[in-house]
C-alpha positions as CSV (number, residue, x, y, z in Angstrom):
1,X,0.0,0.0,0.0
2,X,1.2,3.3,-1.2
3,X,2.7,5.4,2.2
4,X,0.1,8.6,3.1
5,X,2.3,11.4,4.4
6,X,1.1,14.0,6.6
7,X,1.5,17.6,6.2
8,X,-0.1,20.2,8.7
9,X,-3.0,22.6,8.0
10,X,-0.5,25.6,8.5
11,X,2.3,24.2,5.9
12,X,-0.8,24.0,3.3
13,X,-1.8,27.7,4.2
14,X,1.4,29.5,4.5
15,X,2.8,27.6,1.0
16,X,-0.5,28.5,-0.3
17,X,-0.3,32.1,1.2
18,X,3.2,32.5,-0.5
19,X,2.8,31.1,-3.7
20,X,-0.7,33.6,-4.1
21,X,1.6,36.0,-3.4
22,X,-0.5,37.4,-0.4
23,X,3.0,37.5,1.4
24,X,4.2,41.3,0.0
25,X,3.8,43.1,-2.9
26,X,5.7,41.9,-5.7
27,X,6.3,42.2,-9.2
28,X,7.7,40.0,-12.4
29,X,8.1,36.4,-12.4
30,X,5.9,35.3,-9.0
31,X,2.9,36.4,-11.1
32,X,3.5,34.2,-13.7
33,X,2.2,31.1,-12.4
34,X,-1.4,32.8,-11.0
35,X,-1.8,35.0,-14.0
36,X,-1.3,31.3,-16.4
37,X,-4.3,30.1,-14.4
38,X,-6.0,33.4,-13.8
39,X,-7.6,36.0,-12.0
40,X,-11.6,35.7,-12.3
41,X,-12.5,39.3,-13.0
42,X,-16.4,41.2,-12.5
43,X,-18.3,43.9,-11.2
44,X,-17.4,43.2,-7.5
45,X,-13.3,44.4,-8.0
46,X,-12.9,41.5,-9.7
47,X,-9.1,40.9,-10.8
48,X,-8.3,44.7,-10.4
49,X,-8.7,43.9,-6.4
50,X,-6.9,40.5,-6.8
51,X,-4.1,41.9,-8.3
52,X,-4.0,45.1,-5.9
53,X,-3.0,42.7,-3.2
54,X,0.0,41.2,-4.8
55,X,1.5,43.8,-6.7
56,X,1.7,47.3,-8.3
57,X,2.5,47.2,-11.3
58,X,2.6,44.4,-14.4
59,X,5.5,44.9,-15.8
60,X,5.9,49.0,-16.3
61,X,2.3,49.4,-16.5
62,X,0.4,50.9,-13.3
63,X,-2.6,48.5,-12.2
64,X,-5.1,50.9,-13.3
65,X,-4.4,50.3,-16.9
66,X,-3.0,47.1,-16.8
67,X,-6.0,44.9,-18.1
68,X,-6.7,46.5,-21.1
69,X,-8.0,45.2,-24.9
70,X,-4.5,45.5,-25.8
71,X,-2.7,44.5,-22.7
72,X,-0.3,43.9,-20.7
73,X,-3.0,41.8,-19.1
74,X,-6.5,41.3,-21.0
75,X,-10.1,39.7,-19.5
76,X,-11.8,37.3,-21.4
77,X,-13.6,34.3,-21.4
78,X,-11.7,31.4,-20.3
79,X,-11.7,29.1,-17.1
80,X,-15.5,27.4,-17.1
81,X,-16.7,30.6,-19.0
82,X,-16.1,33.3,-16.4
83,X,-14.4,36.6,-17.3
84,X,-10.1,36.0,-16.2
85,X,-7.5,38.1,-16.3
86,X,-4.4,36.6,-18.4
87,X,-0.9,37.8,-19.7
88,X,-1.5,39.3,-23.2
89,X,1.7,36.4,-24.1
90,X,-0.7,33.4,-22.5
91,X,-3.2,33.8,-24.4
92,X,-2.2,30.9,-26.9
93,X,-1.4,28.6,-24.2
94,X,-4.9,29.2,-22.1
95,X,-6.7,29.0,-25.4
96,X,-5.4,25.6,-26.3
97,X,-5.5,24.4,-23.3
98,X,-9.1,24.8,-23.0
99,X,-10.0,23.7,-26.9
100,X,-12.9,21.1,-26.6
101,X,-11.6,18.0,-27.7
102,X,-13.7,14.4,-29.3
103,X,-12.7,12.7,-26.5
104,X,-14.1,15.3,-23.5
105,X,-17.2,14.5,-21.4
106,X,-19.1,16.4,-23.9
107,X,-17.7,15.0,-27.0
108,X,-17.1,15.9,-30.6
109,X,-20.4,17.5,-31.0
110,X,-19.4,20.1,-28.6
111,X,-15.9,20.7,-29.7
112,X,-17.8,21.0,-33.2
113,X,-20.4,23.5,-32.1
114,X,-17.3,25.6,-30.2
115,X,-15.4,25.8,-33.5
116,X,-18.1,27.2,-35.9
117,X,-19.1,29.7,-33.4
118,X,-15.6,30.9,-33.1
119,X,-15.2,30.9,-36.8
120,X,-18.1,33.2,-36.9
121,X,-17.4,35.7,-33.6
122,X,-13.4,36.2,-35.5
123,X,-15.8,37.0,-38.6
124,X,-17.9,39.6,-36.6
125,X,-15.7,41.1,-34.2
126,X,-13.4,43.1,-36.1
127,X,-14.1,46.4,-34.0
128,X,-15.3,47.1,-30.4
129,X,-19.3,45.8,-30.4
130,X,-21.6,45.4,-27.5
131,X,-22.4,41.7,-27.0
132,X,-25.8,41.9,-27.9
133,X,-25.2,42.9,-31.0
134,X,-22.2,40.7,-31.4
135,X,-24.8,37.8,-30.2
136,X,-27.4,38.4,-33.1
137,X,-24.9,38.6,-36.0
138,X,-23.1,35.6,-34.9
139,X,-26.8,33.9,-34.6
140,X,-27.5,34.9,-38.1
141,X,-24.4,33.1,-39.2
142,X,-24.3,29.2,-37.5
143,X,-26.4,26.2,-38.1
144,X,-30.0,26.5,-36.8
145,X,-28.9,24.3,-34.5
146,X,-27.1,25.9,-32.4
147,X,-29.4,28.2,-31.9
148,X,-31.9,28.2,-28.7
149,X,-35.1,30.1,-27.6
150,X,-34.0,32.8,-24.4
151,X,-36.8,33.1,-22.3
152,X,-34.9,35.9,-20.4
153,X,-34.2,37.7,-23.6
154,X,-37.0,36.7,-25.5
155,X,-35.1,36.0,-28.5
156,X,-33.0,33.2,-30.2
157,X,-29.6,33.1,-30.0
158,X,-26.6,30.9,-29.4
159,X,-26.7,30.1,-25.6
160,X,-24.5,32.0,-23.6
161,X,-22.1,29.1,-22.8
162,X,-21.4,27.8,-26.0
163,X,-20.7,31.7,-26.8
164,X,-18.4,32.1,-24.3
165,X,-16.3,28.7,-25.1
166,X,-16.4,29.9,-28.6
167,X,-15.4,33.8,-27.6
168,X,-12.4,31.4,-25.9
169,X,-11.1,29.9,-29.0
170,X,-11.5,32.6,-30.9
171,X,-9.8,34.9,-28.3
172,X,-12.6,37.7,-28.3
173,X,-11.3,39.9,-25.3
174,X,-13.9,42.3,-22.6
175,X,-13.2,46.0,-22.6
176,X,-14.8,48.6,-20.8
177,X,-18.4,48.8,-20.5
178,X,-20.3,51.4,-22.9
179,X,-23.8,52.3,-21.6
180,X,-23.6,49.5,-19.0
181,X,-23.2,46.5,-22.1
182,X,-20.5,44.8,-22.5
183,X,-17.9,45.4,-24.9
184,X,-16.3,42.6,-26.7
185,X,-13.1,43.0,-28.6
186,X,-11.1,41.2,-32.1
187,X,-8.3,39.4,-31.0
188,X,-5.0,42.1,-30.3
189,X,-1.8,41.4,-31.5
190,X,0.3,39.3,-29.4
191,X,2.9,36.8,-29.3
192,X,2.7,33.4,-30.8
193,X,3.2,31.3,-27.7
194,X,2.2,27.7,-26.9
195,X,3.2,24.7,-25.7
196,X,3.3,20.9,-27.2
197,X,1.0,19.9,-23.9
198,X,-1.1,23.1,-22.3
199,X,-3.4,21.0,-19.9
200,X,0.1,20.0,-18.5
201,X,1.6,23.3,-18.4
202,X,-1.5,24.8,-16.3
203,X,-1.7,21.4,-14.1
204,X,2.1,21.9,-13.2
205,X,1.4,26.0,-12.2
206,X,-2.1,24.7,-10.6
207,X,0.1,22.4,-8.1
208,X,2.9,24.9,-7.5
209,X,0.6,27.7,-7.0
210,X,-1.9,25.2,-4.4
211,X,0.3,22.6,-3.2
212,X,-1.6,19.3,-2.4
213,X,-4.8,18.8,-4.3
214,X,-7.4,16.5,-6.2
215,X,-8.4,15.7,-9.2
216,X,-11.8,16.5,-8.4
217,X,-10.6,20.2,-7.6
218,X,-8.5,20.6,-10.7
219,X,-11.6,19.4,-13.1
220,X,-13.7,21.4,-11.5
221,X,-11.4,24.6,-11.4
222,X,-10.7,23.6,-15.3
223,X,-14.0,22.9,-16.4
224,X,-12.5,20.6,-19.5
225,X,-11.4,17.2,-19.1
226,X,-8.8,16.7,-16.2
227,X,-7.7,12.8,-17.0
228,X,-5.5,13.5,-19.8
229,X,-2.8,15.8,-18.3
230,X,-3.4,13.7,-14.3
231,X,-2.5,10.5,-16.3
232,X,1.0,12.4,-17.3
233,X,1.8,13.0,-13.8
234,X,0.9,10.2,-11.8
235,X,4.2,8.5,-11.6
236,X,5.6,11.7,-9.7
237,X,2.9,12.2,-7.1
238,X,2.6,11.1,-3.3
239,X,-0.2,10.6,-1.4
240,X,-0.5,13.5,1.3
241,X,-3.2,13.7,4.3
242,X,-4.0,17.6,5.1
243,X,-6.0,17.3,8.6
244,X,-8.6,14.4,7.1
245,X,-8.5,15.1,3.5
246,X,-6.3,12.9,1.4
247,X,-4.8,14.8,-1.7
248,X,-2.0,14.3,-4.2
249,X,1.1,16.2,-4.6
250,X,4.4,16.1,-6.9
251,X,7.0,14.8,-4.7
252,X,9.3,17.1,-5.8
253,X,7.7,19.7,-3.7
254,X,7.6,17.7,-0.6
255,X,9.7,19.8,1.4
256,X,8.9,22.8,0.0
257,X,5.7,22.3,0.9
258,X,6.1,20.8,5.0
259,X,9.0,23.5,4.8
260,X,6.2,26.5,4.4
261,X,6.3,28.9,7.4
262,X,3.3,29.7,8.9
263,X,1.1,32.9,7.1
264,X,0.9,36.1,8.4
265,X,-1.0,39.6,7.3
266,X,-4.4,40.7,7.0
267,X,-5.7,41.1,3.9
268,X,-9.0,41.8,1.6
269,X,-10.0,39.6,-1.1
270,X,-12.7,39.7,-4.0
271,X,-15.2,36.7,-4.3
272,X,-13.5,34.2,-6.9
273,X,-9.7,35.5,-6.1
274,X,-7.5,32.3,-6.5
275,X,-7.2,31.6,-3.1
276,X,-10.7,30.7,-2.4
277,X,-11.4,29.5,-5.7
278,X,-8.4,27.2,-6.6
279,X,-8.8,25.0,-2.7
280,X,-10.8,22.0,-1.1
281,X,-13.5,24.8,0.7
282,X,-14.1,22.6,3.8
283,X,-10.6,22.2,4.6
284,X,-9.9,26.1,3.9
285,X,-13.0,27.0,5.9
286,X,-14.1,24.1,8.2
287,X,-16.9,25.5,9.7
288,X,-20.2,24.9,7.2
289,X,-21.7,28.1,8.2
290,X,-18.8,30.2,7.6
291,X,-18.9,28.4,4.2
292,X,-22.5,29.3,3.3
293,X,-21.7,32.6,4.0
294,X,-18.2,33.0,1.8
295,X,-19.4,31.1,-1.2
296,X,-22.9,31.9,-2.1
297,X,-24.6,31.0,-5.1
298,X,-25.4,34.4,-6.2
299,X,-23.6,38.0,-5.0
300,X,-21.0,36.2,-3.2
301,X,-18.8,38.5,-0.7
302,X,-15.0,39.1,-0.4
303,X,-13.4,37.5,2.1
304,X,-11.2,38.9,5.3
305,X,-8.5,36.7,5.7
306,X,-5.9,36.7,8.5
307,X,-2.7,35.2,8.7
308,X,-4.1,32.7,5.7
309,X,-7.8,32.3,7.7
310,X,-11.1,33.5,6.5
311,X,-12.4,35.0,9.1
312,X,-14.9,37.3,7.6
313,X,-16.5,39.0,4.6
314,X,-16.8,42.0,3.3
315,X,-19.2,43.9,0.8
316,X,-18.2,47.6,-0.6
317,X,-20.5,50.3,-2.1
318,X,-18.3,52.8,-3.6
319,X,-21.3,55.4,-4.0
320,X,-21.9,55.2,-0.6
321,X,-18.2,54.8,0.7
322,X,-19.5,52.3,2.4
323,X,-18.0,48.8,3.1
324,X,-19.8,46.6,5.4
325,X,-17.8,43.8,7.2
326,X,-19.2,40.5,9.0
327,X,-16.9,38.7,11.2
328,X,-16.8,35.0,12.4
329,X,-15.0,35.5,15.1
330,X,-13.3,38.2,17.6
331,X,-10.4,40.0,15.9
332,X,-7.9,41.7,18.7
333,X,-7.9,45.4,18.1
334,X,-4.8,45.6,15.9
335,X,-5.5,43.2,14.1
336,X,-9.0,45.6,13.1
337,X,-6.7,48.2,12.7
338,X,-4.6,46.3,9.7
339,X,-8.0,45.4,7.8
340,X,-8.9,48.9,8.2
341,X,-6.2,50.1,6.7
342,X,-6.5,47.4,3.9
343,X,-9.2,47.8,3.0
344,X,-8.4,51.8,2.3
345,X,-5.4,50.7,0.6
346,X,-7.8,48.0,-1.9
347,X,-10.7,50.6,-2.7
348,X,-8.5,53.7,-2.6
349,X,-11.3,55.1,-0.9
350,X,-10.3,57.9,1.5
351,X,-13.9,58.3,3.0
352,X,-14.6,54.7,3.0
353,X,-16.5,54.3,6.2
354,X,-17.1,50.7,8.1
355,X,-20.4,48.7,9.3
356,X,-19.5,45.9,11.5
357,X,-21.4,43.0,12.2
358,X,-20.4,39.5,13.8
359,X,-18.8,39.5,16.8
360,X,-15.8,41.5,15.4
């Protein structure tokens, strides 16, 4: 029977906490890794706010015109379908990496469906369009169908995730909003970079940037077949046990891993920033409750973490300068003190004004 080795709670967070790069403000090649697999952007800070908390600048671009249409750093529609920010120079690697393939759960038909409506959105998006109007040329131009009846919008048109797997392959990019719609971009002119295996290349950054895992975790982080690029590494992993969970790791970062010191700072995070999104929820948050209450279905809050714990969340109303926090449990005064000043720091608010609830 193959040996299970134990590594603590607090090694998983503080390598975790590092390789996130919640451990200081940095800038150059630590970001590579996190910006291969992602930062899930949206209304709610999104990536802007992810990013704030690990650097200041991409490169020698400030943050607030980093993610662009043209780059450094560009949002589009990649990991399961939701809005990521990416390195302009990934974008080949990401795109091929999620490319629907015959033998996926969903099969040819889909990887079929994917490429003629990518063949028609690089067709229609040749300038900056609002979606909806992106949406009813691209309709006029596929099979029947792929076309569906939109209760919502009353209308036909290609359903929304087959658009956004196809706005994927054919590397359609998000710009600013006009008029509250969403702008969608042709593809910009970047480097011609891939790789011979890209579900491998973003497995290898998954387990450096998350330490142990499953195969469970990284299909559903992925949202495309998993088996493929797990099969490739099997022979290098060992069995680790985190409290009760049993995950896999490459044994190469054993000691790296048991080595991690312990997290420390207090810190703000969007809903969706890697470091919730990319872990096994019940072992990063224990408590069911506490989980209910980080990952909701629908308008999900940020998270307060502290020294690599959620113990909170948080919800900001810029028009109202208003962020309200809810704590899970006491926070010494300090420590209050540091996600005060954090959360000033994030929303560059300088008449942002606290509601506390919870036993903060």
């Amino acid at each position: 029977m193959t040996e299970t080795i134990a590594v603590g709670r607090a090694q998983w967070l503080g390598h975790r906490w590092r390789r996130h790069g919640l451990n200081g403000r940095t800038n150059g090649g630590a970001l590579d890794d996190l910006l291969l697999l992602g930062l899930q952007d949206g209304r709610f800070g999104g990536a802007a706010y992810s990013l704030r908390q690990r650097t200041e600048r991409i490169g020698s671009t400030p943050l607030g015109r980093a993610i662009a249409p043209a780059g450094p750093l560009v949002s589009w529609w990649s990991m399961r379908g939701a809005p990521h920010a990416h390195r302009l120079a990934q974008l080949d690697v990401v795109r091929d990496a999620l490319a629907p393939r015959p033998s996926d759960e969903d099969g040819a038909a889909q990887a079929g469906a994917v490429a003629e409506v990518a063949a028609a959105l690089r067709a229609v998006v040749t300038r900056p369009m609002p979606k909806a109007e992106v949406s009813t040329a691209v309709t006029a131009r596929v099979s029947r169908a792929l076309v569906r009846w939109c209760e919502r919008c009353e209308a036909e048109h290609v359903p929304d995730g087959l658009f956004r797997a196809a706005g994927c392959q054919a590397q359609i990019v998000l710009g600013p909003e006009a008029n509250r719609a969403t702008m969608l971009y042709p593809t910009p002119d970047h480097p011609a970079v891939g790789v011979r295996q890209p579900r491998l290349a973003l497995l290898r950054a998954f387990f450096r940037v998350n330490g142990p895992t499953t195969r469970p975790l990284f299909r559903d982080w992925l949202g495309v077949g998993a088996d493929e690029p797990w099969r490739a590494v099997a022979s290098t992993l060992v069995r680790v046990r985190v409290d009760d969970r049993k995950c896999d790791l490459p044994e190469s970062m054993l000691d790296e891993v048991r080595g991690a010191p312990p997290p420390e700072g207090v810190l703000l995070v969007p809903p969706g920033d890697p470091y919730l999104r990319q872990a096994d929820r019940s072992l990063l948050v224990p408590d069911r409750a506490r989980r209910e209450q980080v990952w909701r279905a629908l308008s999900a809050p940020g998270a307060v973490l502290v020294d690599g714990e959620v113990v909170g969340v948080w919800r900001y109303r810029r028009a109202q300068h208003r962020m309200a926090v809810r704590f899970f449990e006491a926070l010494p005064r300090g420590r209050r003190e540091e996600m005060e000043r954090n959360a000033q720091w994030l929303t560059g608010d300088e008449r942002l004004r606290f509601e506390f609830d919870g036993v903060g």
